[in-house]
N, C-alpha and C positions, 0 to 999 in steps of 0.2 A: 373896738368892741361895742362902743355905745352905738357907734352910727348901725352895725350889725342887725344889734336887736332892735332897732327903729325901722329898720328897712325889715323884719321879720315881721314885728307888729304890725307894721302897714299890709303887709301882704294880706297877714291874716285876717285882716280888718273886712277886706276887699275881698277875698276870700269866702268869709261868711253868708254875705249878702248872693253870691254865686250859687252857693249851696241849698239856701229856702227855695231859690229860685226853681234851681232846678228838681228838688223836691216837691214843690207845689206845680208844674208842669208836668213829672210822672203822672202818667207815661203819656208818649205821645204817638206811638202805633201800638198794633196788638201784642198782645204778649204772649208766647207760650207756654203750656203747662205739660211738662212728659210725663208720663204713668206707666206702672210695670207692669202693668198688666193687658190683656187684650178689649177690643170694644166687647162689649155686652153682659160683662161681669160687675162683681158687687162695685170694686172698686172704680171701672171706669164710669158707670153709673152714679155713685155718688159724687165723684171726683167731679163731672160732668156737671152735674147741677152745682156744685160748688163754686164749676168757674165760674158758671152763667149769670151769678147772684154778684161773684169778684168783679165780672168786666162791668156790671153797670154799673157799679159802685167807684171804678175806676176810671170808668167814662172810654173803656177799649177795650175790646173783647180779647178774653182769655180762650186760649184756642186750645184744645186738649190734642196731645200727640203720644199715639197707646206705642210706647218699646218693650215688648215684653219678652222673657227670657233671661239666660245668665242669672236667674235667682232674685232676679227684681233688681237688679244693681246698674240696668242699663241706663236710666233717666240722672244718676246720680255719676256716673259715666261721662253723661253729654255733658252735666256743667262742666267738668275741667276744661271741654274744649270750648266753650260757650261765651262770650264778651261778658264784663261784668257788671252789665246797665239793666240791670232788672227786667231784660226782656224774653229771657230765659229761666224758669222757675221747674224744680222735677220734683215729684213725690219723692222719698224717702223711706223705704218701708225697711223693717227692723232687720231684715237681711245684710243690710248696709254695713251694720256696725261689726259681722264678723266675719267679713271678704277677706283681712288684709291676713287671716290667721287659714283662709285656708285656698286662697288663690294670691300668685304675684301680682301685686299693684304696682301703680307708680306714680299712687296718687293717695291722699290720706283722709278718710272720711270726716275725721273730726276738723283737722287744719284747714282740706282743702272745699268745704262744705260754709258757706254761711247760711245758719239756722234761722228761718222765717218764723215759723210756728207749728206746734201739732195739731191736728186734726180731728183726728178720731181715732178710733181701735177697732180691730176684728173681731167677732164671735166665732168660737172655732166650733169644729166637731166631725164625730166620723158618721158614715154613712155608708148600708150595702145596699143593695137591689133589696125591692121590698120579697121577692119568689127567693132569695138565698136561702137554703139550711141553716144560716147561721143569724140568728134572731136577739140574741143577748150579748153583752159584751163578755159573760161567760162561755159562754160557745164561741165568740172570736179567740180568747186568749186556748182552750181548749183546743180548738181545730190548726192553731200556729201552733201550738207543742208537739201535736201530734202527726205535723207535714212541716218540718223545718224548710224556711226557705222557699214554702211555696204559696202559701197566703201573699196576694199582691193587690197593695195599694195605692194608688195613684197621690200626689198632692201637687200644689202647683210650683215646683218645681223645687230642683236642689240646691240643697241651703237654705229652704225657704223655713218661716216657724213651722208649717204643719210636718216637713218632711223632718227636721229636725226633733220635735214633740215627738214625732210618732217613735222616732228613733230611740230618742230618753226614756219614750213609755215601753219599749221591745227591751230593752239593756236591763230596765230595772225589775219587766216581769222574765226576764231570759227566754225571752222568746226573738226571732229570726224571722224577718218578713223579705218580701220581696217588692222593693219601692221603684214605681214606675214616675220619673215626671214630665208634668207637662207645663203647658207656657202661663195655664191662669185656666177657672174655673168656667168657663165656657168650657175651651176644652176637655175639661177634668170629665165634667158633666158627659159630654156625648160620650168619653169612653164607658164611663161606669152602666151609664145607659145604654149600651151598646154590649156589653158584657164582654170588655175586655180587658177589663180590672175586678176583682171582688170586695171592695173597700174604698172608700174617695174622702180625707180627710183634707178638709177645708173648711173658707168661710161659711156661713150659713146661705152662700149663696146657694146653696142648694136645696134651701125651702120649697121654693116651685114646686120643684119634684117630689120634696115628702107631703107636700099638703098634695098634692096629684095623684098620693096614692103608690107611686114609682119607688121611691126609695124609705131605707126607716135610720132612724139613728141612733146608734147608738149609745153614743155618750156627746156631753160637752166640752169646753175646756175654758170654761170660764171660773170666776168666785163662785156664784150660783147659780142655778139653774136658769134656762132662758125660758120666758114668759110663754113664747112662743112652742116651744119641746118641753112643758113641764113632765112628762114622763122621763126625761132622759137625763139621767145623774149625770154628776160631772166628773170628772178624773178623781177630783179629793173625796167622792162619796164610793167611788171605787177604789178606794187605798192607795192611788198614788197622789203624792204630796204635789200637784202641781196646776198651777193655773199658768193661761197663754191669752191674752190678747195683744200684742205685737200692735204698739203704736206706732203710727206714722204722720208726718207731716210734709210741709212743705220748705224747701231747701232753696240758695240761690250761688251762683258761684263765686267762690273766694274774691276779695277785695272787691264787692256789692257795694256802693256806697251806704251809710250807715241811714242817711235819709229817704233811700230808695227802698233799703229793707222796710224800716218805719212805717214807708206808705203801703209798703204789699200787704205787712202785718195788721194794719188798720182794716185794712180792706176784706183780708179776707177771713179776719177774725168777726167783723160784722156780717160776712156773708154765711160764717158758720151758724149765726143766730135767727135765718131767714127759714122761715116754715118750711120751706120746697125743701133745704140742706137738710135738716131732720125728720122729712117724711122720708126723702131719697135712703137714709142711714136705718129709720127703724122699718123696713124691707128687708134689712139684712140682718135686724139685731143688732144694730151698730145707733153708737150715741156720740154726740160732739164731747170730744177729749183736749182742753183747750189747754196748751202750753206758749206762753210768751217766749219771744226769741232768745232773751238769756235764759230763761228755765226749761226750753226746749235745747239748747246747746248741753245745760250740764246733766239734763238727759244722757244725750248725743254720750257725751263723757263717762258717765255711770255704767250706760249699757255696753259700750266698748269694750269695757273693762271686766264687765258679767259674761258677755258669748266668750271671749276665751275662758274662760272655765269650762263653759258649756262646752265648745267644740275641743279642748280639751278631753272634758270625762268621755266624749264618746269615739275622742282617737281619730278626731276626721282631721287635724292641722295639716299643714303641708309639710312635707321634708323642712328640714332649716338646711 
């Protein structure tokens, strides 16, 4: 037994010095970053400038790879099949946390997930054509009562917060819409501009358009109001109890090494602090939301355990 633990100690001895090693050599080719949404939206826009600021910082570029669709759960998808050497890294957007409750996995967000860090949060809100009849968010609730099921609004996709928000907000005023989605706010965009949606709740990526004149808003879904839309209440000034900004971060796949995580964390938590990251973010109404890796995992952990309630109350779970 003695010789056992001598021959363990030594390993680990030997061991250690292996480990700075290859810690302080991360990384040594480029690394990719997946994103669930499409190019030319909020998020691959900012995400974009965030690699840019991570690869120099890291001395190899962070290459952005847009999977969008399946409710943003694509990029968090690739890590299962992904090697664990930190050269694979995916957004994480809050959809993640309540896959397992209402499609079959075979895979576990929180287990099979190691947590990097958060990033930021969304600014949410709805949005019609600015020529609609329908002008206030009393005339939206008004004109759903009165065509059940035929008011239709677009979000970027299902399962996503804004289709689920919008869902919580139809349940709780009993109203019935008609939700169309699509793969991320590019897309959202040409429909609702195209008039073939009457409503497009999403990020603020939709500013463009209402400073253009094109679209108006009607509410937010924030704490309070955006600096940006100071006319436009927010949900809790129109009587429903509810704020949505849907954190996200960055994730890497299960057994990362712990010094590998460290260095992405370092990195791309400094690159969160670089002027271009927070110009890139208040475009959108979006501010750096900085979680460390174990305050970003009991996150991960907390909100798991909140969306089943949520997809609970509105009866979206799957068969058991």
């Amino acid at each position: 037994m003695r010789r056992r633990q001598l021959v363990q100690l030594a390993a680990a001895s030997l061991a250690a010095p292996a480990l700075t090693a290859r810690a302080q050599s991360f990384p040594v080719k480029p690394i990719k970053l997946v994103i669930a949404f499409p190019a030319g939206g909020p998020t691959d826009i900012t995400m974009r400038s965030l690699a840019d600021s991570a690869g120099k910082i890291l001395g190899q570029p962070v290459i952005v790879e847009n999977k969008p669709g399946a409710g943003g759960s694509l990029p968090a998808q690739a890590l299962q099949s992904a090697a664990a050497d930190g050269y694979t890294v995916a957004q994480i957007p809050l959809g993640v946390f309540r896959l397992p409750y209402t499609t079959k996995l075979n895979w576990d967000p929180i287990k099979d997930i190691a947590y990097v860090l958060n990033v930021t949060g969304y600014a949410f809100g709805l949005v019609v054509p600015v020529d609609s009849p329908i002008k206030t968010w009393a005339q939206f609730v008004a004109w759903a009562k009165a065509n059940p099921g035929k008011l239709s609004y677009g979000s970027t996709g299902t399962m996503t917060s804004p289709h689920l928000t919008m869902e919580l907000i139809a349940q709780q005023l009993g109203i019935e819409l008609l939700h169309v989605p699509y793969k991320g706010s590019a897309d959202l965009m040409q429909s609702i501009l195209g008039g073939q949606i009457m409503a497009a709740a999403d990020s603020t990526g939709f500013a463009p358009q209402v400073e253009a004149g094109k679209l108006r808003v009607l509410n937010t879904w924030g704490d309070q109001r955006l600096a940006r839309f100071p006319d436009a209440p927010t949900l809790k000034e129109l009587g429903l109890n509810l704020v949505q900004n849907s954190p996200f971060g960055v994730g890497a796949p299960r057994g990362t090494p712990p010094e590998v995580i460290r260095r992405l964390h370092d990195a791309f938590k400094k690159a969160m602090e670089e002027p271009s990251y927070v110009q890139a973010l208040g475009r959108y109404d979006m501010v750096p939301m900085y979680m460390s890796s174990e305050a970003y995992a009991r996150f991960a952990q907390d909100t798991f355990l909140r969306e089943k309630a949520l997809v609970d109350k509105l009866g979206l779970a799957k068969p058991s």
